[in-house]
TITOR-924051 format. One record per residue (C-alpha): residue in one letter; x, z, y; residue number from 1. Coordinates in pm, whole numbers, always signed. Each point is the difference from the previous one (the first is absolute). Layout:
{r A,{X,Z,Y},NUM}
...
This chain:
{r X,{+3483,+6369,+11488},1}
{r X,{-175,+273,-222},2}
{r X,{-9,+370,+49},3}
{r X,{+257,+17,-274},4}
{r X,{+234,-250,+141},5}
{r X,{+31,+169,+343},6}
{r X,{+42,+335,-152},7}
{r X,{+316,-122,-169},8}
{r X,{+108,-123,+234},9}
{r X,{-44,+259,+224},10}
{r X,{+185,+196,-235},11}
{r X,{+286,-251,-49},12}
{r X,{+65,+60,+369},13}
{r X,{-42,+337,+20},14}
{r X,{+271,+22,-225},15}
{r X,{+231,-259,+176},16}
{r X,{-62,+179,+340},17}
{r X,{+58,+381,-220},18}
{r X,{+337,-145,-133},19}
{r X,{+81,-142,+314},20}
{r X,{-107,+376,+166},21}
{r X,{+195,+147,-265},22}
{r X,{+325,-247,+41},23}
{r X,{-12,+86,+364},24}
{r X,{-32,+384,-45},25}
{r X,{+329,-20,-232},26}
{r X,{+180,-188,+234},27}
{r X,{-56,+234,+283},28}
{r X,{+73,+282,-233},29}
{r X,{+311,-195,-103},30}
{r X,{+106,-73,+390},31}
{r X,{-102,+415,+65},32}
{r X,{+205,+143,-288},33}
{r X,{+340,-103,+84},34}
{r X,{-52,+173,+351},35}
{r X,{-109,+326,-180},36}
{r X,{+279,-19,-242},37}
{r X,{+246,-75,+296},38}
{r X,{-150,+330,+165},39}
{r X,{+45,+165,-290},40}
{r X,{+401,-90,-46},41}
{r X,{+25,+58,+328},42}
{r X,{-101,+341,-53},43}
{r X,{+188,+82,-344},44}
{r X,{+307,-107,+216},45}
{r X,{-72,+286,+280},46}
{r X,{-37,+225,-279},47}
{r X,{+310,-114,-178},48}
{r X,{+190,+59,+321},49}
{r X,{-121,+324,+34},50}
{r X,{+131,+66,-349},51}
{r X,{+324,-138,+73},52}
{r X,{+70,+236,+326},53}
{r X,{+349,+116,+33},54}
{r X,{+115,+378,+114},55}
{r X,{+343,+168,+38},56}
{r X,{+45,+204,-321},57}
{r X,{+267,+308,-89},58}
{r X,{+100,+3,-309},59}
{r X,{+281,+297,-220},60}
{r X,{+205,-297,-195},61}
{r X,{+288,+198,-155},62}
{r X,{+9,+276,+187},63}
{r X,{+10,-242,+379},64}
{r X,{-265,-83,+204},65}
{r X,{-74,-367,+41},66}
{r X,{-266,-114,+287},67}
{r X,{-125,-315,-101},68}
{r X,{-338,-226,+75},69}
{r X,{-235,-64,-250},70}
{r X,{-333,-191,-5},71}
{r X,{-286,+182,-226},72}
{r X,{+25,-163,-306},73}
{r X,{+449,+48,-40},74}
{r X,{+90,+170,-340},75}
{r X,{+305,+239,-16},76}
{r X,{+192,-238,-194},77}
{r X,{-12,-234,+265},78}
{r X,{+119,+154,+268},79}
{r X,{+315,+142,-241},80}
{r X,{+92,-377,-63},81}
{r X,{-106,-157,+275},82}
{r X,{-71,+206,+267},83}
{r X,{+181,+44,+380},84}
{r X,{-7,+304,+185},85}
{r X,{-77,-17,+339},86}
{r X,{+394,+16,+96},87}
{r X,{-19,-328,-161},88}
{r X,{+207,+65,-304},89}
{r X,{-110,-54,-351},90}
{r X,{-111,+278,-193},91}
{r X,{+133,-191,-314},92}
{r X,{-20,+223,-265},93}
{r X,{-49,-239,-279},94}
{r X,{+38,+193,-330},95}
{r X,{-351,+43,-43},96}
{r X,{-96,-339,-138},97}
{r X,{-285,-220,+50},98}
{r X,{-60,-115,-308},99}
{r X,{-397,-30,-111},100}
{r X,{-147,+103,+321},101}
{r X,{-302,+166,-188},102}
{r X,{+122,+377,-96},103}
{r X,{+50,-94,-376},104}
{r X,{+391,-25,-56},105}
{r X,{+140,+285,+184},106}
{r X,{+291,-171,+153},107}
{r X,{-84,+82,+378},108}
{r X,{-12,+348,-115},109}
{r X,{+122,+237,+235},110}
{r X,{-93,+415,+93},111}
{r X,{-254,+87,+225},112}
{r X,{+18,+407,+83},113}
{r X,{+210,+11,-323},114}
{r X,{-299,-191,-200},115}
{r X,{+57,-340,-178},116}
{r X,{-200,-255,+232},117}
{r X,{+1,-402,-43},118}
{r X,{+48,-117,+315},119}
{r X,{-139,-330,-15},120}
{r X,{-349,+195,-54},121}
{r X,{+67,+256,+327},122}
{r X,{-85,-120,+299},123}
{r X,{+317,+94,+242},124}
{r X,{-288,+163,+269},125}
{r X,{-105,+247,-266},126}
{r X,{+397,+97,-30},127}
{r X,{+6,+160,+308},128}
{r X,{+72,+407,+4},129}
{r X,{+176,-52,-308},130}
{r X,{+350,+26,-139},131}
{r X,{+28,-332,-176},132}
{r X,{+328,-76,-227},133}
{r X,{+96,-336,-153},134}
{r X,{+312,-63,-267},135}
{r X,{+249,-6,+320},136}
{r X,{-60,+339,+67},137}
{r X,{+54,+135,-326},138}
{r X,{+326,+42,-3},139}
{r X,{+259,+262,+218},140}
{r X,{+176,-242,+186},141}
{r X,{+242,-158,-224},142}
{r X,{-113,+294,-302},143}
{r X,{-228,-191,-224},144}
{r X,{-291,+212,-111},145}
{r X,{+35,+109,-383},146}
{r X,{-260,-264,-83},147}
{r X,{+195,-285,+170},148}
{r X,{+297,+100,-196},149}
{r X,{-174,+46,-316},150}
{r X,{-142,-356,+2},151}
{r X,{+376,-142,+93},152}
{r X,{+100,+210,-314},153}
{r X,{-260,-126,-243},154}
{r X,{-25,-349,+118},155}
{r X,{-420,+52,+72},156}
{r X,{-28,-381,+214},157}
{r X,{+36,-288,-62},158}
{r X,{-133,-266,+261},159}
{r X,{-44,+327,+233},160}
{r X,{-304,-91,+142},161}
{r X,{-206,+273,-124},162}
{r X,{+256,+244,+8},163}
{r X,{-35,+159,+351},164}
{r X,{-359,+85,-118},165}
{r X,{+129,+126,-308},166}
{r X,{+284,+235,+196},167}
{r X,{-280,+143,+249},168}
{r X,{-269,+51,-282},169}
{r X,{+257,+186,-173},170}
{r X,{+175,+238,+248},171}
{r X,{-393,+80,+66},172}
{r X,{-56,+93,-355},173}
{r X,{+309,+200,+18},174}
{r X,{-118,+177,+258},175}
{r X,{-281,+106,-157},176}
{r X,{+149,+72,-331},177}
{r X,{+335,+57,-5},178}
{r X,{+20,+9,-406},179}
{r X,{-263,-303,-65},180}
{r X,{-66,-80,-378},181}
{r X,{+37,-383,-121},182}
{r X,{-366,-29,-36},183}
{r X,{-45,+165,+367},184}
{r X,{+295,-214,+124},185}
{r X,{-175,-308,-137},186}
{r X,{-375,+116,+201},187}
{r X,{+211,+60,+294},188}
{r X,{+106,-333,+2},189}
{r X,{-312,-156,-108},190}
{r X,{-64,-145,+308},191}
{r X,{+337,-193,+64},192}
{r X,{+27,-329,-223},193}
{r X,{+338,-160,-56},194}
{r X,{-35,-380,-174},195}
{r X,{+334,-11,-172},196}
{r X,{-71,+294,-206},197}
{r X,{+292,+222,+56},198}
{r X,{-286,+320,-4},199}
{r X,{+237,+125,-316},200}
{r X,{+270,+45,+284},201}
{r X,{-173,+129,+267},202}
{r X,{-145,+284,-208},203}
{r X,{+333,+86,-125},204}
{r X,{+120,+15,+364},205}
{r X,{-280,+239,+167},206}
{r X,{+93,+215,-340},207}
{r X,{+360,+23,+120},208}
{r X,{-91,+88,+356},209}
{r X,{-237,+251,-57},210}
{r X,{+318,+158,-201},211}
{r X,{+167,-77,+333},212}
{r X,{-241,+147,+280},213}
């Protein structure tokens, strides 16, 4: 055999025995990786349990105090739907209304230290030490608020969904300007979004109650 011939095929073999190498190398890799990957979930699951630790929370709803437990990651609205105090009763105050979950239609709108606030974007741990009010707590007792009555009187809803948002947003506004224009009734507002269109309505009715308040 010449020089030539045992040079390729020296080199054929080298290459067999480098693929081989190289075949063997990935399948240790391949055996290694699920291990580190396992580690890895593993350790995005003790963080994700950190992240999910509970505590015993006070929280101002309406004027009462309410002791509930919360893990980290609870928003507001969530514990006023679906929460239980830690007498075991239901907080259950369901007016604020989970609706897009993603602070864009204002319909879990409620007052935080007199302040429009979607709950749905609040988490209920960063509530604490304040006076938080939903649409229940709007009213006197059995006295509606001027706003309540004022959307009754002008017929501002329509499915009603967005309406608690809409009541809340507006008593806020109120607040702050008892004697709002249209076009500073309709920024007020600007962040509550009601699909069947009855805004024509609801403008009409904060315009009566601010003649009200």
């Amino acid at each position: 055999m010449s020089e030539k011939d045992k040079e390729q095929k020296q080199g054929k073999n080298i290459s067999r025995r480098s693929f081989i190498k190289g075949v063997g190398t990935g399948t240790v890799a391949a055996t290694v990786a699920p291990a580190i990957l396992v580690g890895d979930e593993k350790a995005a699951e003790a963080q994700t349990d950190e992240a999910v630790a509970s505590a015993k929370i006070q929280l101002n709803i309406n004027e009462e105090v309410t002791e509930i437990e919360v893990e980290a990651r609870t928003t507001l609205l969530s514990v006023l739907r679906d929460g239980i105090d830690t007498t075991g009763n239901n907080v259950d105050l369901t007016g604020a209304k989970l609706i897009c979950d993603k602070g864009e239609c204002g319909g879990c709108t409620v007052l935080v230290d007199g302040k429009p606030v979607y709950a749905c974007m609040m988490l209920a741990m960063d509530a604490q030490g304040k006076q938080i009010t939903t649409v229940e707590g709007i009213a006197n007792g059995d006295d509606l608020h001027p706003v309540q009555e004022a959307f009754i009187k002008h017929d501002a809803l329509m499915c009603g969904f967005c309406t608690p948002g809409f009541v809340v947003s507006s008593v806020a506004l109120l607040n702050e300007n008892n004697k709002p224009t249209i076009a500073e009734i309709k920024e007020g507002l600007s962040g509550n979004t009601c699909r069947c269109g009855t805004y024509p309505f609801i403008f009409d009715a904060v315009e009566t109650a601010s003649q009200e308040m």
